[in-house]
N, C-alpha and C positions, 0 to 999 in steps of 0.2 A: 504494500500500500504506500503511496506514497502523499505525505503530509507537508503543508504549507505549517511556516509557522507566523504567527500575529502578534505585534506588542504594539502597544501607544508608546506615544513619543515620550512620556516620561520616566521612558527606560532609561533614554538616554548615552542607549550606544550609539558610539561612533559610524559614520555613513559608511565609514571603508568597509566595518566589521561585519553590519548589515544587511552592505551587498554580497562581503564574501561569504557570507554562511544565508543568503537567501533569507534574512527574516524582512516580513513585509512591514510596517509602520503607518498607523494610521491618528494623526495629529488630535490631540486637544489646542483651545486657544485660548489667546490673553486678548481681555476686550477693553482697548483704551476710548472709552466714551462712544461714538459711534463705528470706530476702525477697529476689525476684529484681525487678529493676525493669528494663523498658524503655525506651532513652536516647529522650532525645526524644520520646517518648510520656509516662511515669510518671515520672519525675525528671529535674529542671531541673539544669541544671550547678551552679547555686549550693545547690540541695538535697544533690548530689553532695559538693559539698566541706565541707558540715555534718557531714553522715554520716561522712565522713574521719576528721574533727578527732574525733568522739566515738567509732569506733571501734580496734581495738585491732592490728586486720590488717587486712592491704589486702583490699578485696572482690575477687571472681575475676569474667571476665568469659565472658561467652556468646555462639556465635553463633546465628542464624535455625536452626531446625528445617528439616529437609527439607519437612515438611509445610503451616509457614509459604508456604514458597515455592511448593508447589505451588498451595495453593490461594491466594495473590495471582495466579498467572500462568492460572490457571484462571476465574478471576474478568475479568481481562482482555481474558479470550480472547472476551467477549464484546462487543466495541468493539472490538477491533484483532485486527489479522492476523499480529503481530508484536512481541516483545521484544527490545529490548538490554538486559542487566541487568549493571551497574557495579557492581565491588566493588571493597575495600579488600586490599590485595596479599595474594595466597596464600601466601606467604611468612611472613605472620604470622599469618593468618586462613583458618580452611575456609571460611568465608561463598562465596566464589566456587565452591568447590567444592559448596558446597549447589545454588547456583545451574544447575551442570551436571548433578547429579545429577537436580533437579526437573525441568530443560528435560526430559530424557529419559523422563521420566514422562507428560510431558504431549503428549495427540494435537493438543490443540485448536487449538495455536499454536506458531508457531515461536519458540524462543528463541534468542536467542544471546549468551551468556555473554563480560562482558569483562574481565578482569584489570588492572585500574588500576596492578599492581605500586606505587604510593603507599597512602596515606592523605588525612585529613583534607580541607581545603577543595583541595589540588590534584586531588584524584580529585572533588569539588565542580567544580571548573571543565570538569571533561571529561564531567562529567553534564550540566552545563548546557549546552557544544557540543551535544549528542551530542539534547539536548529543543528546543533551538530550530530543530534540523537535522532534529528530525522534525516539527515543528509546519508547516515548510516544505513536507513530502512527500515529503524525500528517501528514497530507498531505505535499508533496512537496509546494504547491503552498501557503500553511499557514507558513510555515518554512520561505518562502523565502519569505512573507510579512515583518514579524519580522524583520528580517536580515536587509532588506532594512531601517526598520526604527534605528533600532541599527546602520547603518551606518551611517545613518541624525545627530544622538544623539551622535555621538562618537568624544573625543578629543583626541587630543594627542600634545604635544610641547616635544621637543628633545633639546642637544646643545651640538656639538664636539668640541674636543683640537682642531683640525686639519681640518680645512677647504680643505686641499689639497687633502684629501680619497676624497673627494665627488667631488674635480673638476674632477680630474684622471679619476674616475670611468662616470663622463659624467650627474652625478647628481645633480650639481651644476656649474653654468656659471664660467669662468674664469676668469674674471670680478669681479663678488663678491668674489671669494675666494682672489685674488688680495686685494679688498678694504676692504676684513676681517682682513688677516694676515698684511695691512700697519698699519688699525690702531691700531692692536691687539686688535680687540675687540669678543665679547663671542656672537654669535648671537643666537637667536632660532629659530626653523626652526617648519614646521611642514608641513603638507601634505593640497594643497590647488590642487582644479582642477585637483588632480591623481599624482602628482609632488610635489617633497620635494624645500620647496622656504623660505626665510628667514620669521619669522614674524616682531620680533622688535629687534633693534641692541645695545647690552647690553656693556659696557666697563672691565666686571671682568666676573670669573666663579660664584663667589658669589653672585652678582648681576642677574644673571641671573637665579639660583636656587631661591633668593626670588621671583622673576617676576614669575617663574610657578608655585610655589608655590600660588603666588596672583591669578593667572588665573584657578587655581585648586579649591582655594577657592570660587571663585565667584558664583560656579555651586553647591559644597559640602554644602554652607552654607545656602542651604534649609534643611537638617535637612531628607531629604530623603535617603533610602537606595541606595545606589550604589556600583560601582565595581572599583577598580581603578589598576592600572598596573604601581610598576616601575621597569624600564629598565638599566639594567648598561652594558658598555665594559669594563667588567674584571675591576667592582670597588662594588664587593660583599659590602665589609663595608659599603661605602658610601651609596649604595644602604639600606640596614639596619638603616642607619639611618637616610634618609628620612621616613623608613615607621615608626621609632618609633617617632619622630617629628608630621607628620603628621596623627598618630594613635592617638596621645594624642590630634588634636585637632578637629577631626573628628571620632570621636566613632562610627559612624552610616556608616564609609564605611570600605568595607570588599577588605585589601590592598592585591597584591598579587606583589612576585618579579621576576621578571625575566633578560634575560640575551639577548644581541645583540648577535647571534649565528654566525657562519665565513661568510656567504654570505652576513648580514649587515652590520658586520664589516668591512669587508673587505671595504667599503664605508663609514663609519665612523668613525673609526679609535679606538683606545684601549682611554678611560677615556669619550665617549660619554656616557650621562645619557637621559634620558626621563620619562616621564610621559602621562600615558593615561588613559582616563575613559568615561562612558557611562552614559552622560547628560539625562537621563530619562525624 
């Protein structure tokens, strides 16, 4: 059987990576007042945070139309026999449920819908399993064992300047963002039950970079092979040198970095950083 694979653009792999392993990309957007732009197709991250700095409110974001979805899966139903289509957790996003709703529309092919319950480049790492596993031939139904389990096994801890992107945006209670910014403190967040919710409530950025740092460690320092992900808002450096930091003290995992693109931004605001990896 041969299997298409699907993710939205807040996976956030790279285009090269994309095309060589055939995963197809179906955009959310960022909507500045009446100009809606598609991420990763129509505006570049750094175009994103231009627009930012000159605007006066945060842009509001969008998911895939139903009909998007249909006809990408319609379209592919002519080369393959089969979708798996990866999205960004439902919990914060209908996109996955777009994706159910189209499977069922569609005769042509079978789809089946997967809930990354993440974001960013960690639901990246489970789309790229999920396309080299079909390039192979594996069955859908062997792909999306894996996946499942890579979900189980996946971390990720996050931490924003700005707790107010995430109240605004409806991602974070009113309440904590309130008893974040009184007592100025750097919380870490991370995805529990499909939803971004605080983990433990840190008093500096610093502090809280060693805290995931520790909580990275605990898992790394088996000595086993792994994959780790980190994540900057438009803090390339910073990001760099976490991986050289933690490349000198984890040689056995293979770091990769990547970037909050405008639809996550837009909810976490410009100097969030993260960390994710895949607890084997």
């Amino acid at each position: 059987m041969k299997t298409a694979i699907v993710t939205d653009s807040t996976a956030y792999i790279p285009k090269d990576i994309r095309e060589k392993l055939r995963i197809h990309m179906i955009p959310l957007s960022v909507v500045f007042g009446n100009e809606s732009y598609q991420e990763e197709v129509e505006i570049s991250i750094d175009d994103f945070y231009e627009k930012i700095r000159r605007s006066k409110i945060l842009p509001k974001t969008t998911q895939p139309s139903t009909g998007m979805f249909t006809e990408l899966f319609e379209r592919l139903a002519k080369d393959y026999d089969a979708v798996i289509s990866i999205h960004l957790s439902s919990g914060i996003s209908g996109t996955y449920q777009g994706a159910v709703t189209a499977g069922n529309m569609v005769d042509s092919i079978k789809v089946y819908p997967f809930d990354s319950e993440i974001s960013c480049m960690a639901q990246g790492l489970i789309a790229i399993e999920a396309a080299e596993m079909a390039l192979k031939g594996e069955e859908p139904e062997t792909i999306l064992r894996r996946l499942e389990q890579m979900r189980a096994n996946m971390r990720a801890y996050f931490m924003v300047d700005d707790l107010s992107h995430l109240q605004r945006g409806g991602r974070l209670s009113g309440a904590q963002a309130l008893i974040g910014s009184l007592l100025q403190v750097k919380p870490i967040l991370h995805f529990q039950n499909k939803v971004i919710v605080p983990f433990e409530q840190v008093r500096t950025r610093k502090k809280a970079v060693s805290r995931i740092f520790e909580l990275f460690g605990e898992d790394a320092k088996t000595g086993r092979p792994m994959k780790a992900v980190i994540i900057h808002g438009n803090r390339e450096e910073e990001a760099l040198k976490w991986k050289e930091e933690l490349s000198a003290l984890y040689p056995h995992v293979e770091f990769w970095i990547s970037y909050f693109g405008p639809v996550i931004a837009t909810h976490l605001g410009e100097g969030a950083m993260g960390l994710c990896w895949i607890k084997d």
